[in-house]
Phi, psi and omega in degrees: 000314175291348174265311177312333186287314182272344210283319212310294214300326169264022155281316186319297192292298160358336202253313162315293194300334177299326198267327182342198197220326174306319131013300207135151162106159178271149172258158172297159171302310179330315199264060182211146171236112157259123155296087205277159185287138159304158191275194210154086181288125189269105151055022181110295181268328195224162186203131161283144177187158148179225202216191191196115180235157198287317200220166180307135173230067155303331231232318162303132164293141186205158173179204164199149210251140176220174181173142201273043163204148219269170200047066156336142157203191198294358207261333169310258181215144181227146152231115189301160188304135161244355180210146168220157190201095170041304168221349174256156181197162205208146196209163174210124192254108191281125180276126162294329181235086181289167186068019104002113157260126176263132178255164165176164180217136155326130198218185188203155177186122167313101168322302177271012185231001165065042156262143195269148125224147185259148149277176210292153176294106189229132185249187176201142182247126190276140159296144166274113197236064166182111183223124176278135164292168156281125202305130193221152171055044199280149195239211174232359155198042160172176203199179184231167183173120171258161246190118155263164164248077203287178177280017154292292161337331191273035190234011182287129203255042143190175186183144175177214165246163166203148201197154166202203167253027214249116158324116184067042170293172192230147165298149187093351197275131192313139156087017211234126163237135178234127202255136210222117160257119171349136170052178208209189192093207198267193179104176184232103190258105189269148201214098199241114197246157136217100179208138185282340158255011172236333174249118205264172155259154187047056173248108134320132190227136173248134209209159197196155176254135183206163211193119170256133179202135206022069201071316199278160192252156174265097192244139193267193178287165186291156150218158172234175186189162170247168184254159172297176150109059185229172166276086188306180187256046161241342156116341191293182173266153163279046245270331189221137151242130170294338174093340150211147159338066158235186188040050179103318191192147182233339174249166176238107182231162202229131179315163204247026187201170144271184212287145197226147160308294170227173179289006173241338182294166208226317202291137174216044190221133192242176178249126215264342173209159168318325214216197201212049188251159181264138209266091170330127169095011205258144185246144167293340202257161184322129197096008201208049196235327182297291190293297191320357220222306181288331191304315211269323208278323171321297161295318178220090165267101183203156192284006183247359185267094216304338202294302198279353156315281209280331169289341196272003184284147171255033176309130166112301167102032177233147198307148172285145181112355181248006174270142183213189173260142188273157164305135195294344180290319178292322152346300180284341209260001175251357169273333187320317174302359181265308202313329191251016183091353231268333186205165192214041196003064187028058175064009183287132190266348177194126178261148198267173176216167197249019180240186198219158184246322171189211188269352173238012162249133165263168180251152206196166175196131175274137191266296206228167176079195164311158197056009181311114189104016173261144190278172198196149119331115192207126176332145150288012205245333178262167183267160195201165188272146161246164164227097184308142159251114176266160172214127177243000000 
């Protein structure tokens, strides 16, 4: 009876073991230990992973499921295995967002019973190789922007902007407008619109740099900005934004009346200088309308001179010395206010600017009839209506 006894317990056990996994046979999911791969970025754009498991999972499903926030799971996004080998798989993930972490972990999954299991969690951070500048030289309809392109990029075959009043437009999105800069490749692109049916005054606007390269599209960061043609605190219109703060000011607003002798005077025509000497430093450009204005005051401080008028005013509740004659630059980018109504500088047929052509010539721009908004040539001797600005 005791030798029958031992023959039982080892069939028993024989039987056990037999039945093991260890055996041969797909094993349950419990019993897999999975490992998602470090991850690894392709050209820029695309980033490899995929998983390594303790036993064959041939009989599985496997990939890896991601998402640029972290505890990924198959309900984010999945991409399936493209190559297995018994316990290892390999999966390639097209990146959409650049500048971007991507997380993600490897899975498995029972056909037949659609139970998941994950490997360890792992990220990677894509560069931004697509960067919007800050939106510049803002108008009351239009506005620059330069666009970088990295060479992860340079093989796309379109790139431009896109803006809306919307956060984070996409090209194709209602109400959305997007613009294509010439030619394609790497590089840093300025991108300059004006225009009056797509860009409004006193708008928010949100804007992004995009790029297509292998059908997909690419978008760099956001930046927003208004358009000009709101009320400053001075009561004038704000006509020009530089889009940042330097030397000081950032803005351009323009006084809500033209320029007078006095706050009781009817007269409003002026001489842009005493003489007919050409006056050293004086500038055409956005900025330079203020220092044009003290240059000309220097010289010729007399009540008949719009430059040395318009610095001795306190229009405004704002101090003297802070009003001036705009620049012939500032000057165009301050008639955009007729074009769109907002103002109609009291009928004035030619407005004076503080910059000059030579010594017995100013530069002027004509406000109303033919040509209007054409810059122009005007004695410095004779007289013209101005309209003052400040810039903060």
């Amino acid at each position: 009876m005791k030798k029958l006894l031992k023959i039982s317990v080892l069939i028993g056990m024989t039987f056990f073991l037999g039945c093991s996994s260890d055996g041969g046979g797909t094993p349950s999911i419990s019993e897999i230990t999975l490992t998602t791969t470090t991850p690894q970025l392709v050209g820029g754009v695309n980033i490899t992973s995929g998983g390594h498991a303790s036993k064959n999972i041939n009989t599985y499903y496997s990939g890896v499921c991601y998402s640029t926030s972290p505890g990924p799971t198959i309900l984010s996004n999945t991409v399936i295995s493209t190559s297995l080998s018994n316990t290892d798989f390999a999966s390639s993930i097209v990146v959409s967002e650049l500048g971007s972490t991507y997380y993600m972990k490897a899975y498995i999954q029972d056909p037949s019973t659609n139970e998941v299991k994950y490997g360890n969690e792992v990220s990677i951070s894509v560069p931004l190789s697509l960067s919007t500048g800050i939106v510049k030289g803002i108008s009351a309809n239009g506005f620059n922007v330069d666009i970088t392109v990295g060479s992860d990029l340079s093989t796309n075959t379109e790139r431009g902007v896109v803006y809306g009043i919307g956060q984070n437009p996409n090209v194709g999105d209602a109400g959305v407008e997007s613009f294509q800069i010439a030619s394609n490749g790497a590089g840093t692109f300025n991108f300059n619109i004006e225009n009056y049916s797509d860009v409004f005054p006193n708008n928010t606007y949100y804007l992004r740099s995009y790029a297509i390269m292998g059908g997909q599209y690419y978008y760099g960061n956001q930046q927003s900005f208004k358009t000009a043609g709101y009320i400053g605190g001075s009561g004038g219109y704000v006509f020009y934004d530089k889009g940042e703060t330097t030397n000081g000011w950032r803005y351009l607003e323009a006084y809500s009346s033209n320029l007078l002798y006095t706050s009781t005077s009817t007269s409003y025509s002026f001489k842009y200088s005493c003489n007919t000497n050409f006056i050293p430093g004086i500038s055409n450009e956005i900025g330079t309308g203020l220092e044009n204005s003290h240059l000309i005051k220097n010289v010729c401080n007399y009540n008949n001179i719009a430059c040395a008028v318009a610095l001795d005013k306190t229009y405004n509740g704002q101090p003297n010395g802070s009003w001036f004659i705009p620049s012939i630059n500032e000057l165009k980018e301050l008639y955009k206010m007729k074009i769109i109504n907002l103002t109609d500088f009291g009928g004035a047929s030619i407005l004076l600017s503080s910059s000059q052509s030579s010594d017995i010539d100013a530069f002027a721009l004509t406000i109303i009839g033919t040509g209007a908004g054409t810059q122009l040539l005007v004695s410095k001797s004779s007289y013209y209506q101005a309209w003052p600005i400040r810039r903060f």
